[in-house]
C-alpha positions as CSV (number, residue, x, y, z in Angstrom):
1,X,144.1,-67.5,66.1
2,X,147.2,-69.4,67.3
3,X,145.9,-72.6,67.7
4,X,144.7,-72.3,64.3
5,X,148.2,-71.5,63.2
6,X,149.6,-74.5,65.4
7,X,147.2,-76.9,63.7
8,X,147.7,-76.1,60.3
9,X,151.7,-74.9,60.4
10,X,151.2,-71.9,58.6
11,X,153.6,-69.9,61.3
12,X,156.3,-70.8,63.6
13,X,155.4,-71.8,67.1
14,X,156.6,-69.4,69.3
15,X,158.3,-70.1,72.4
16,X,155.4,-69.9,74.8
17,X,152.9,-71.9,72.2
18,X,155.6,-74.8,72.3
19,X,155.6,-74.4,76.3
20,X,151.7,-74.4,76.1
21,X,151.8,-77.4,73.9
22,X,154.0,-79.2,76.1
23,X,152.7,-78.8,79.4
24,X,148.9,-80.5,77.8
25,X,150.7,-83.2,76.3
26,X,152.6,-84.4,80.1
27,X,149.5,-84.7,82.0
28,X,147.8,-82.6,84.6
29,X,150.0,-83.8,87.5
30,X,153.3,-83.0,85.8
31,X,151.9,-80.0,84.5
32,X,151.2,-79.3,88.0
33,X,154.8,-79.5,89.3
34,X,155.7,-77.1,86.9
35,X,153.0,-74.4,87.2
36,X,154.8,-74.6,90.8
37,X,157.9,-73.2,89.8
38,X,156.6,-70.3,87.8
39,X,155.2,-67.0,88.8
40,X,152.3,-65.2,88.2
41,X,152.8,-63.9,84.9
42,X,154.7,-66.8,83.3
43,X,151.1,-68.5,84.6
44,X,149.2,-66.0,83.3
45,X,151.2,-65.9,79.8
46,X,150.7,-69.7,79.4
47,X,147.4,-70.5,80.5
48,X,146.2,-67.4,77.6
49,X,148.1,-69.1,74.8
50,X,146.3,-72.5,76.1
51,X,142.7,-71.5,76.4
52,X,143.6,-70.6,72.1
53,X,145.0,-73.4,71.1
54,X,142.6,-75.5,69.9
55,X,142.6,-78.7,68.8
56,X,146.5,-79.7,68.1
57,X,147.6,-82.6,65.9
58,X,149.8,-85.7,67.5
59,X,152.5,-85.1,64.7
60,X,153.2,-81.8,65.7
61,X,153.3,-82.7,69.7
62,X,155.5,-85.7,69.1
63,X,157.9,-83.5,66.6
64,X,157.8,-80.9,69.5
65,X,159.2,-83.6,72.2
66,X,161.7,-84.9,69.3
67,X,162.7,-81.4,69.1
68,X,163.1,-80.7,73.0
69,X,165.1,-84.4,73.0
70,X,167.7,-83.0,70.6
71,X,168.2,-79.8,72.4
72,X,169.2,-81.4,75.4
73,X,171.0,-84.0,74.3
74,X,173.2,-82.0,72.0
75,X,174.2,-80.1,75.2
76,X,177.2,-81.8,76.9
77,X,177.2,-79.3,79.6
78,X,175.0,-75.6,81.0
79,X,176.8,-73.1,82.6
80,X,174.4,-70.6,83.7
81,X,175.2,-66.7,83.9
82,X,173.7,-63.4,83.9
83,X,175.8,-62.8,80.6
84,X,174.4,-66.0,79.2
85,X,170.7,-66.0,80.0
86,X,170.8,-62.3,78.5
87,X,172.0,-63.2,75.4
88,X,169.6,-66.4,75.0
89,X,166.5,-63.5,75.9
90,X,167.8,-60.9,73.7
91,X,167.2,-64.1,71.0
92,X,163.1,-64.3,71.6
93,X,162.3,-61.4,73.4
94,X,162.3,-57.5,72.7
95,X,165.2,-55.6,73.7
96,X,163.0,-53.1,76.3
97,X,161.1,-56.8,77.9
98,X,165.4,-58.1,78.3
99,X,165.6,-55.5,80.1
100,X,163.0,-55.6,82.5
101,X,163.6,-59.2,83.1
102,X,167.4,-59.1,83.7
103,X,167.0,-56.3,86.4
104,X,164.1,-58.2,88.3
105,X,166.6,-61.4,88.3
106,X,169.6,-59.3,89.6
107,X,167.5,-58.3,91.7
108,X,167.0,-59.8,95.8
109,X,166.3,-63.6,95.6
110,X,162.8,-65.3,95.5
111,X,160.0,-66.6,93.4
112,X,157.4,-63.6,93.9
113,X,157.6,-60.5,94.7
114,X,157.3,-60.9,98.8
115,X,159.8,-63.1,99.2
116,X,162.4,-61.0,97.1
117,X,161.1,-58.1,99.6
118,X,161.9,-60.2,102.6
119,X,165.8,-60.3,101.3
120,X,166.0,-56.2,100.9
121,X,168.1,-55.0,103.6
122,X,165.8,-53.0,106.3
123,X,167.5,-49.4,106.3
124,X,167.4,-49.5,102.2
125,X,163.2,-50.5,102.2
126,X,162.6,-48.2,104.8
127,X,164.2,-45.2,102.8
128,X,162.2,-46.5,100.1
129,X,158.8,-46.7,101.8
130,X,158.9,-43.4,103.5
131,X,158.4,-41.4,100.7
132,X,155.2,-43.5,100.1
133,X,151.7,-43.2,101.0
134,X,151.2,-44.6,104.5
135,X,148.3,-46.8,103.2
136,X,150.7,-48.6,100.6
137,X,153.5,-49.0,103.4
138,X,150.1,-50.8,105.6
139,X,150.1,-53.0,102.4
140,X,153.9,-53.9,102.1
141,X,154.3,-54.3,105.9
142,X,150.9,-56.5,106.1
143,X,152.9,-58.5,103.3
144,X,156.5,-59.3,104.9
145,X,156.9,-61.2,107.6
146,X,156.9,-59.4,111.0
147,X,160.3,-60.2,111.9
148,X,161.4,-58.1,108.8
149,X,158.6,-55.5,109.1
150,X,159.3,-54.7,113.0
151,X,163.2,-53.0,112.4
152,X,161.7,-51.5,108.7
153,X,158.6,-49.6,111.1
154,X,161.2,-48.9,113.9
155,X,163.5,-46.9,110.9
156,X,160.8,-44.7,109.4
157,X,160.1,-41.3,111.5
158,X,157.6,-41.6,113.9
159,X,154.9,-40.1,113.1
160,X,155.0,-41.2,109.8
161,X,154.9,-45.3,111.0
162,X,152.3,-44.0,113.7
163,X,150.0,-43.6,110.7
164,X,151.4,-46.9,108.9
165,X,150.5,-48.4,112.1
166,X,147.0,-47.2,112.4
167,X,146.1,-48.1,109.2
168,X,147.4,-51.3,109.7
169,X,145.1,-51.9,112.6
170,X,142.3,-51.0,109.9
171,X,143.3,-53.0,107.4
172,X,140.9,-55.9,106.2
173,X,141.4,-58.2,103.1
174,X,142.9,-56.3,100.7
175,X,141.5,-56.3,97.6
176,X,143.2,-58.1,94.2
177,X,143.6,-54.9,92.4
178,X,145.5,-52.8,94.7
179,X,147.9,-55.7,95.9
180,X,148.6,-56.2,92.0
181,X,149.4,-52.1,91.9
182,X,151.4,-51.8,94.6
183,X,153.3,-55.1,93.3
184,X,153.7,-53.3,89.6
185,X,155.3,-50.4,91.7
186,X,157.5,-51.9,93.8
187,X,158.4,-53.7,90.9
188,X,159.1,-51.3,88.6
189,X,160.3,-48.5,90.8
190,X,162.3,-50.1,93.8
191,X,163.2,-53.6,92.4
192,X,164.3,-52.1,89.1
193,X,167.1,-49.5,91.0
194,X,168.2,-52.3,93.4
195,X,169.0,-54.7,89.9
196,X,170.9,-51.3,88.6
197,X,172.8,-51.1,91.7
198,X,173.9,-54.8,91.7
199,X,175.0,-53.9,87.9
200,X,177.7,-52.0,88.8
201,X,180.4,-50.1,86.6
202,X,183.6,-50.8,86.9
203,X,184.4,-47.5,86.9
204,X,182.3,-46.5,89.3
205,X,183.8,-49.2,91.6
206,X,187.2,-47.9,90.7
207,X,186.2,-44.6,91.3
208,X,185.4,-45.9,95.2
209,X,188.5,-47.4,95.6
210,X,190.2,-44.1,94.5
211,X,188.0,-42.6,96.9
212,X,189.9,-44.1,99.9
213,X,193.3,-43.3,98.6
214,X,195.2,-41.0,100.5
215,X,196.2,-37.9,97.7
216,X,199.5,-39.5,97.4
217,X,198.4,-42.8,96.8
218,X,195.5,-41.3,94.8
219,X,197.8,-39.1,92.7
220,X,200.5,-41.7,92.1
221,X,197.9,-44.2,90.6
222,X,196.1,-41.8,88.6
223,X,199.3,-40.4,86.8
224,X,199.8,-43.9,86.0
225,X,196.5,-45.0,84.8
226,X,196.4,-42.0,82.8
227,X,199.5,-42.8,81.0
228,X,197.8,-46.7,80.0
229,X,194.6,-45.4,79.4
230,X,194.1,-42.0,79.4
231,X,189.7,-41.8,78.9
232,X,189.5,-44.3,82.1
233,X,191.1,-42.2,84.3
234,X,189.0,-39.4,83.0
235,X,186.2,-41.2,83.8
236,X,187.1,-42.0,87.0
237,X,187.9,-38.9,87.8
238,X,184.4,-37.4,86.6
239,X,183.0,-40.2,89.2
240,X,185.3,-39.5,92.2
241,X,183.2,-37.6,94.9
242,X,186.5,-35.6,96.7
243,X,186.1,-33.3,99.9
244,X,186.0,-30.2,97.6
245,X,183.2,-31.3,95.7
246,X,181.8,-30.8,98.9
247,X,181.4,-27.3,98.1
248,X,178.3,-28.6,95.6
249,X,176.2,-29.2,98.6
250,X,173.4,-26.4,99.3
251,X,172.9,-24.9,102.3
252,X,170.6,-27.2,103.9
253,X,172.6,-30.1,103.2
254,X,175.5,-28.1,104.5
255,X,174.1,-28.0,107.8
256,X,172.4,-31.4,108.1
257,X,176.6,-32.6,107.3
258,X,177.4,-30.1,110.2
259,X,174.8,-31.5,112.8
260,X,176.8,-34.7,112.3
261,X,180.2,-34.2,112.3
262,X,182.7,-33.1,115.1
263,X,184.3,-29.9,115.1
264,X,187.6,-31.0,115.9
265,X,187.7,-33.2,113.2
266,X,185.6,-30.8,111.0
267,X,188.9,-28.2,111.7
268,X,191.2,-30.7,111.1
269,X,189.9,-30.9,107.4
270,X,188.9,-27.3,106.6
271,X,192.6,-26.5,107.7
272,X,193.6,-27.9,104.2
273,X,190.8,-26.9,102.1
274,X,190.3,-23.8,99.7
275,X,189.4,-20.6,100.9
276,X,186.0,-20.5,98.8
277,X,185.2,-24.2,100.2
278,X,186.1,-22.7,104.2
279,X,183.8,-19.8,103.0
280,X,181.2,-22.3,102.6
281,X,181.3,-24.2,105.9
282,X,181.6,-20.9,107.7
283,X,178.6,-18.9,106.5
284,X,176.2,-21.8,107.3
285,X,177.5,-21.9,110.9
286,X,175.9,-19.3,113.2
287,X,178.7,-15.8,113.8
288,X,179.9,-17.6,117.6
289,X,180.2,-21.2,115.9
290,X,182.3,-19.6,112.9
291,X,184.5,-17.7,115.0
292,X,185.4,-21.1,117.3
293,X,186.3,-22.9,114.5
294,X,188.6,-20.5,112.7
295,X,190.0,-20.5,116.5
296,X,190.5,-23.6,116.6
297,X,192.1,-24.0,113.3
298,X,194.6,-21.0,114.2
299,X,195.2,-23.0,117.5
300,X,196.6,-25.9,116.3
301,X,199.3,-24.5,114.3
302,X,201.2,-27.2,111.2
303,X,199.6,-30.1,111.1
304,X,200.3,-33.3,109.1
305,X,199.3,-33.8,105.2
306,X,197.7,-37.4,106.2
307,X,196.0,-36.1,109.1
308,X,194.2,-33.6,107.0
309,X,193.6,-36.7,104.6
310,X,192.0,-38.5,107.4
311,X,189.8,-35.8,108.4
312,X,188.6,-34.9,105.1
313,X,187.8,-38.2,104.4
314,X,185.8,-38.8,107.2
315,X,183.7,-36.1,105.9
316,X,183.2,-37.2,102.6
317,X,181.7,-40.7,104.0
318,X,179.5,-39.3,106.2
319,X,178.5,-36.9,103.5
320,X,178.0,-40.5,101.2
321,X,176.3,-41.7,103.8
322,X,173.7,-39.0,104.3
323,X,173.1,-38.8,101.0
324,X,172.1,-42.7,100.8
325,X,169.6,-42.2,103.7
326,X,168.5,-39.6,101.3
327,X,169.0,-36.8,104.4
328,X,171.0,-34.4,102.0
329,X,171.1,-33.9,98.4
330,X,174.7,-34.7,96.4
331,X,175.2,-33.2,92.8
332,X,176.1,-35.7,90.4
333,X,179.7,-34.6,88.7
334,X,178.5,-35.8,85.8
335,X,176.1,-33.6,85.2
336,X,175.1,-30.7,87.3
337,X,171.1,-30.7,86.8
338,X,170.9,-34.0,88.2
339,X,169.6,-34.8,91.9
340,X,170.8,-37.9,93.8
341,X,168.8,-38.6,96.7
């Protein structure tokens, strides 16, 4: 039992025993303040390891304060970082709990798990929640405060937040259990891919910026990256998303990105793309709407390099930005069997 290995010294104290140990000795006020700044589980964690310890002898309490003393006055100064608090974890904890832990703190600010919701941006919760039951969107919406809930019910489709909304009206206490669940989900599901996406790449940043290069710009930087170092810019290149990888979208997505884009600009850019990637724009366009556009591309006659540039660019960020509201599907270049929604 760990307080009988506290008591008689058999084992190390681990961390939380010490923290256990520490909180009794201070008094119940103190201990009180604390408890304040902690969440559920730390709570949970603490007051277990507590209800085992058992009786614990004043030598090893006051060596435990002598012990906390000399840690803190043998540090001139803290300097708190992701990088640092990581590698002070990866110390005490396993490598899988680090893990969980790090994302959750890159993560939106706030103690619990509310008031980290009530920083998430509304259009990203709301592409969240819809592919949720209604009944768990009642729960998270009942949560939040309504300022923050009223522009997250307004962005999911209608019918779907009609049925949020009625269940809503329905909704009584909810019980323990399922708050906890639906906590542990958005925990581990949402939460955890918002942390991910906060820990960025470098290259994947890089690859962005390459991404708003014109192709002269884009080609002169990569011919000189390559030369420095030659697997970056392969790397970079694998995460560019160009106009021709357009030409990965499937049909459906195709026309969702034609519904939202305007065909003079939409001519402007086909004028300088392949013939297999025209192919593909054309045959997902009705026989009248195809033979427009390829007048209208005839029509205009030479047209600039960086007007084609422009065009085509446009498309690509709408495509991006379809594909974040998770309206069309985008094949990952690095690998071709993966979905991104």
């Amino acid at each position: 039992m760990a307080g009988q290995q506290a008591r008689e010294g058999n084992k190390p104290l681990t961390g939380v025993e010490k923290a256990a140990i520490l909180l009794m000795a201070i008094g119940e006020e103190n201990a009180s303040s604390l408890f304040e700044k902690m969440d559920d589980d730390e709570i949970r964690e603490i007051s277990q390891t507590m209800a085992h310890l058992g009786t614990i002898d004043s030598d090893l309490v006051e060596r435990l304060f002598v012990e906390f003393a000399d840690l803190i006055s043998n540090t001139s100064s803290l300097v708190g970082t992701y990088e640092s608090t990581e590698r002070l974890l990866q110390n005490v904890l396993p490598g899988t709990r680090v893990e969980s832990i790090m994302e959750e703190i890159r993560g939106p600010a706030g103690r619990t798990m509310w008031d980290k919701l009530a920083n998430v941006n509304e259009q990203m919760l709301a592409n969240y929640l819809k592919n949720e039951y209604p009944q768990t969107v009642a729960v998270v919406l009942s949560k939040i405060r309504p300022d923050h809930a009223a522009p997250v019910l307004a962005l999911l489709p209608e019918s779907f937040a009609m049925e949020v909304i009625m269940r809503m009206l329905r909704m009584e206490s909810v019980q323990r259990e399922i708050l906890d669940d639906v906590e542990n989900t958005l925990r581990t599901e949402f939460m955890s891919n918002l942390a991910r996406t906060n820990r960025r790449d470098a290259h994947e940043l890089m690859a962005e910026i390459f991404n708003g290069f014109d192709r002269g710009t884009e080609a002169r930087f990569m011919e000189a990256l390559e030369e420095r170092n030659k697997e970056s810019a392969e790397k970079i290149k694998q995460l560019m998303f160009t106009f021709e990888d357009l030409a990965t979208l499937d049909p459906g997505s195709i026309q969702t990105l034609l519904s939202k884009v305007d065909n003079a600009r939409l001519a402007l850019a086909l004028k300088g793309a392949s013939d297999p990637l025209k192919d593909l724009f054309l045959s997902n366009m009705s026989t009248r709407a195809a033979k427009f556009l390829q007048d209208e591309m005839s029509d205009m006659g030479p047209v600039r390099l960086r007007d084609v540039d422009e065009a085509q660019t446009e498309l690509v960020n709408v495509a991006k930005s379809l594909a974040a509201a998770g309206e069309i599907v985008i094949l990952d270049n690095k690998d071709d069997d993966e979905l991104i929604y």
